[in-house]
C-alpha positions as CSV (number, residue, x, y, z in Angstrom):
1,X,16.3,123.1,19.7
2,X,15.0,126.0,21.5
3,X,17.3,124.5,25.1
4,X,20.6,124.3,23.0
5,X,19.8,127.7,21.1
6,X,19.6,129.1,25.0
7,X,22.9,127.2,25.5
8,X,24.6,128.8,22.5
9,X,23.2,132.3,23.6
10,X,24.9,132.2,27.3
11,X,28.0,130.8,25.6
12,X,28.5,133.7,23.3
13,X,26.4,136.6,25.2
14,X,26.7,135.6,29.0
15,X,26.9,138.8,30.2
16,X,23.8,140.0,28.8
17,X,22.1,136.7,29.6
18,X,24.0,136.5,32.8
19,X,21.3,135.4,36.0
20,X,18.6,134.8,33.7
21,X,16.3,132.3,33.9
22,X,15.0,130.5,30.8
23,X,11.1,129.6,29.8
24,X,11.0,128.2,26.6
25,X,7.0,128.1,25.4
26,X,5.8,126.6,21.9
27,X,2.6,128.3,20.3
28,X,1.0,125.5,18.0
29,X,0.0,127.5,14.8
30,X,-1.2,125.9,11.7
31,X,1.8,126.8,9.4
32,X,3.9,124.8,12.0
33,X,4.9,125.7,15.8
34,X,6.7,128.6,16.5
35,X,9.1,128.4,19.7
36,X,10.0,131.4,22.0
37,X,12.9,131.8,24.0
38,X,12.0,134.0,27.2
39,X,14.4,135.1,29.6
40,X,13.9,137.3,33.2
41,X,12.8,138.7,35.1
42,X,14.3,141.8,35.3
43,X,12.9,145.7,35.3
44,X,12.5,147.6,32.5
45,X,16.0,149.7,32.4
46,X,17.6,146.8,32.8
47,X,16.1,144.3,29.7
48,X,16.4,148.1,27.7
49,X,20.0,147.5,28.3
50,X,20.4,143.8,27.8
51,X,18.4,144.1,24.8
52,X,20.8,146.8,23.1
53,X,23.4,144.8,23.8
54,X,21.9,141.7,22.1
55,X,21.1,143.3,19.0
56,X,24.2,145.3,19.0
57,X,25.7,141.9,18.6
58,X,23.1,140.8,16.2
59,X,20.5,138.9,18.0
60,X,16.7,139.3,18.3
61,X,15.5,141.2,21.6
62,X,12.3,142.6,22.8
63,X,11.0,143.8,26.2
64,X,8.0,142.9,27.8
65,X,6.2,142.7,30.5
66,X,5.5,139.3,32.3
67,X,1.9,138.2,31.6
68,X,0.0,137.8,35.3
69,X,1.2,134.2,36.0
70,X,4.6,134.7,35.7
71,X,4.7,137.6,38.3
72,X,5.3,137.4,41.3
73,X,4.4,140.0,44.2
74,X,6.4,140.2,47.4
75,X,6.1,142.4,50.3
């Protein structure tokens, strides 16, 4: 469910979505699982802006920063 939903957002908001990369991650809690849809990476001006523009169209947005083993440091 949480792949097509992804599907369904870069149909209808690809330019906010657009170069994204997808991680879909379940968090087993005991009313049932809850499923989140993250998308990045991209710096913090940037996701402000996407995210505007996701809600401005109605969707659910928030910013924040990559926990440690998603980042990745280049020199």
């Amino acid at each position: 469910a949480a792949a097509a939903a992804w599907r369904r957002l870069a149909d209808e908001r690809g330019e906010a979505l657009a170069g994204l990369t997808p991680r879909i991650v379940v968090a087993r809690l005991p009313g049932g699982d809850l499923w989140r849809l993250f998308a990045g990476p991209v710096d913090a001006a940037t996701g402000e802006s996407r995210c505007a523009a996701l809600r401005q169209a109605g969707e659910s947005c928030l910013l924040r920063q990559a926990p440690e083993d998603m980042i990745r440091v280049t020199n």
